[in-house]
N, C-alpha and C positions, 0 to 999 in steps of 0.2 A: 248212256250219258244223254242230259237231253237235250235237244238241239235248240241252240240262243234264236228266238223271236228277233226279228228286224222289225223294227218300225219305221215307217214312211215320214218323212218332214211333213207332210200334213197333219198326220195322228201327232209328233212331238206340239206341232204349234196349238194343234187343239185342246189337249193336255196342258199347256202352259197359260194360255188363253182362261181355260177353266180354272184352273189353280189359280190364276188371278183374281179369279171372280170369289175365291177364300173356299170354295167348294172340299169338301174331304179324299183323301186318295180313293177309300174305297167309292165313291161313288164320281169318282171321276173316270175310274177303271170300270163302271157300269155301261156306264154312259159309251166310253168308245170301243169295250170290249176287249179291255186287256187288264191283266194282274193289278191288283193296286202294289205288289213290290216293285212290279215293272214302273209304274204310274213314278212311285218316290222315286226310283233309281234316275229316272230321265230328269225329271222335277233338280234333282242335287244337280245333276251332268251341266246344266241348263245353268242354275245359280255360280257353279265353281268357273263354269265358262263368263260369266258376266263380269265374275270377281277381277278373273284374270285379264279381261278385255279394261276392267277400272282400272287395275295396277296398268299395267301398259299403258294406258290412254294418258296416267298422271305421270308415268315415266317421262313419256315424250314431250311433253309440256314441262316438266321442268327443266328434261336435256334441250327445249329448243329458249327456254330463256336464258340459260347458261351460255350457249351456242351464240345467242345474238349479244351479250353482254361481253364474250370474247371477241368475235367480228370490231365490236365499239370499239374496243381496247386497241386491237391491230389497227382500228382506221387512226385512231388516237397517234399510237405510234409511226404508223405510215406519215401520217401531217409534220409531226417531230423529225423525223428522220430528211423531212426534202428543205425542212427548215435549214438543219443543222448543215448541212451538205449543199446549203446556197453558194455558187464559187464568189469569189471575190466581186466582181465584176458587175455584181446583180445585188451585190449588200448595198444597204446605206450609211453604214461606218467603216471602220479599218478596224475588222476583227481579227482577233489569233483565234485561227480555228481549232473544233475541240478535233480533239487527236482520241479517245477514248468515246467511241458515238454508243457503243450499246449504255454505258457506265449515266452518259451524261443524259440517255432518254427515260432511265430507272429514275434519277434523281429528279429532272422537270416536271415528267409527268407523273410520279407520286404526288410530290409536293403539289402541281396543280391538279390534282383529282380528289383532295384532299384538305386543299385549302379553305374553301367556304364553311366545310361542316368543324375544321379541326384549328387550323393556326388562325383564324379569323374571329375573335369571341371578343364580344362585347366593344369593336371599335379595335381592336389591339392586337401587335402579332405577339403570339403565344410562340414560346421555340419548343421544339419537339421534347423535349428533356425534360419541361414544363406538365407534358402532358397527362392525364392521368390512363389507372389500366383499361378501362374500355376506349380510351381513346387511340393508345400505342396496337392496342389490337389492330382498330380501323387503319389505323397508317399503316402497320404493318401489314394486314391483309391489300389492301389499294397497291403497296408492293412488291406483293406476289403477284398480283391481278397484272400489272405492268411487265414484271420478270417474263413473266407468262407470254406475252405479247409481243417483247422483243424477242424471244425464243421462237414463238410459234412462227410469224412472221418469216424467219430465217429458214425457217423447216418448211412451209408452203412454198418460198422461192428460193430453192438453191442458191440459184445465180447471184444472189445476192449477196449472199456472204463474203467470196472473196472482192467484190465492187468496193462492199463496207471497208476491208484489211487495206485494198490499194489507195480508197481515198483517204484512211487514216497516215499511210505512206509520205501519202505527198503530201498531204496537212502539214506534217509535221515540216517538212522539206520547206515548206513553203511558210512557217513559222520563221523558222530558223532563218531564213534571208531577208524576212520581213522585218524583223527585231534587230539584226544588223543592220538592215536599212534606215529603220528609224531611228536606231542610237546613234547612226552619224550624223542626220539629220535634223531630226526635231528641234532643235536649238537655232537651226541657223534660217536668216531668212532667204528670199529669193525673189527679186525683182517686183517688189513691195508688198509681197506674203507674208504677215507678221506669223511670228515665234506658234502663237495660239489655233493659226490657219491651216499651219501647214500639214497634219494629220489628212484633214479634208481634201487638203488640195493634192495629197500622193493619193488619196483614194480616186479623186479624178482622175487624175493621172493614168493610173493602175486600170479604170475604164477606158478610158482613151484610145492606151496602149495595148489594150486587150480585142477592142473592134477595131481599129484603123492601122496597129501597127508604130509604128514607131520609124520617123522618116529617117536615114540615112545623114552624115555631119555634113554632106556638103550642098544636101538640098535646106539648109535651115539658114536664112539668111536673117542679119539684124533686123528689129522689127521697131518700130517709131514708137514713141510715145503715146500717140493714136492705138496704134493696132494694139499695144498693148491692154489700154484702157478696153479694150472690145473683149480680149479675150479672155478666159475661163482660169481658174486659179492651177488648173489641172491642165490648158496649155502652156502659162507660164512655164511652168516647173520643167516640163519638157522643152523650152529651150536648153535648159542647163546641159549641156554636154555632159556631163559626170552623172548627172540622174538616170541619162536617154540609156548611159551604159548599162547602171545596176537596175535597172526594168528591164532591159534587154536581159540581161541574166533570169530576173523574176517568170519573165513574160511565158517559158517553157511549160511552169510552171501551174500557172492561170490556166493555159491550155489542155493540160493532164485533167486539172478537177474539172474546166468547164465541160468536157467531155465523159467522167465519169458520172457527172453530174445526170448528164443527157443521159442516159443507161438508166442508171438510177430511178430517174423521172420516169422513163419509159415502162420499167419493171413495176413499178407503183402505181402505174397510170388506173383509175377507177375499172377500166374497161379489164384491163391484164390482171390485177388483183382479186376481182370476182370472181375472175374466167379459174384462176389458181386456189380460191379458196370452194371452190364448187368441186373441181377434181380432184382433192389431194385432202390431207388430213394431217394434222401434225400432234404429239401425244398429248396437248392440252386440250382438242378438242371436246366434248360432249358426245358423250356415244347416246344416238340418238335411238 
């Protein structure tokens, strides 16, 4: 049997070098003193390795645009998510919070990742229903791209999951005493808070009573017609001994979201989310 020739990385480079220069095997195998079958075999060795070095080089280039087009998605939904999970306290209306947070970040940010190129045409909203097949594609791919996001998301930070269940919890908790609150309410005025005010002025209120507490009935004494005029539609309303109650009931409440809120915040924070998307992997990733 006869025994396989080693060739030195010098001899290959010179061989490949000359091959470049269009030179023929046999007279390439002259030149350095080996077989021209030898000469082809390295010559192919050399090309299928280059080949495979192109596939891979355009592998990773596609998995790293993929890879950053998911990242966008997650930061997308990250931003959605600290919106939606604002406590009371820090809104500037009197929301009913959503109780369904993955459901209602699929539907915004579809709809807003998609609106410019799709429900937006010629000055007009177009409704989805409207749309033709290349376009239900886009929607529905933009979609998945988000499905994707709020799933991945959850799978990079455990912790987060049960955060999202408990403030859906008390959302709702906190729905349900709000909409009693207001059906008794809304109607009636309050130490000259018209009919149309009063929304506003329990959301005052509801800040009020959220940083400072809610004083005790026997430190609340009559207040003049002056002090009135000075004060905030949201300390009126908490003169009312009947309101100071059903805040007080509320106000547990306030407390529960403002603090999973904090969590939340914390687990999302740019610095925590990087650190978590650099070590972990979740199955929408890009294999790179």
């Amino acid at each position: 049997m006869a025994r396989k020739t080693e060739v030195s990385a010098e001899k290959r480079a010179e061989i490949l070098e000359l091959h470049g220069r269009d030179l023929a095997n046999l007279e390439i195998g002259k030149r350095v003193g080996i077989d021209r079958r030898k000469v082809k075999t390295i010559i192919k060795e050399a090309e299928n390795t280059r080949d495979f070095e192109a596939v891979a080089n355009a592998r990773r280039d596609i998995a790293g645009i993929l890879l950053r087009q998911h990242i966008a998605n997650i930061e997308e939904v990250r931003q959605e998510l600290l919106e939606l999970t604002l406590p009371p306290n820090l809104r500037n209306k009197l929301d009913i919070l959503v109780v369904n947070l993955a459901s209602a970040m699929r539907t915004k940010l579809t709809d807003s990742k998609i609106a410019l190129d799709l429900l937006l045409m010629e000055g007009r909203i177009v409704k989805v229903n409207d749309l033709n097949a290349t376009q239900v594609v886009k929607f529905r791919t933009a979609r998945r791209e988000i499905e994707n996001a709020v799933d991945g998301l959850k799978e990079h930070i455990p912790e987060l999951g049960p955060l999202i269940n408990r403030w859906e919890q008390v959302a709702n908790s906190y729905n349900i005493k709000l909409q009693e609150f207001l059906n008794k309410h809304k109607n009636e005025e309050f130490f000259e808070i018209k009919k149309d005010r009063i929304e506003p002025a329990i959301l005052s209120a509801i800040k009020i009573a959220s940083e400072k507490g809610i004083s005790d009935e026997d430190s609340i004494v009559s207040s003049s017609p002056e002090q009135l005029k000075k004060m905030s539609s949201g300390e009126k309303l908490l003169l009312n001994r009947e309101i100071r109650q059903e805040l007080k009931a509320l106000l547990p409440i306030i407390y529960d979201l403002k603090h999973i809120y904090v969590q939340v915040e914390e687990l999302l924070s740019p610095a925590q989310l990087n650190k978590k998307l650099l070590i972990s992997r979740c199955k929408h990733c890009p294999v790179p």
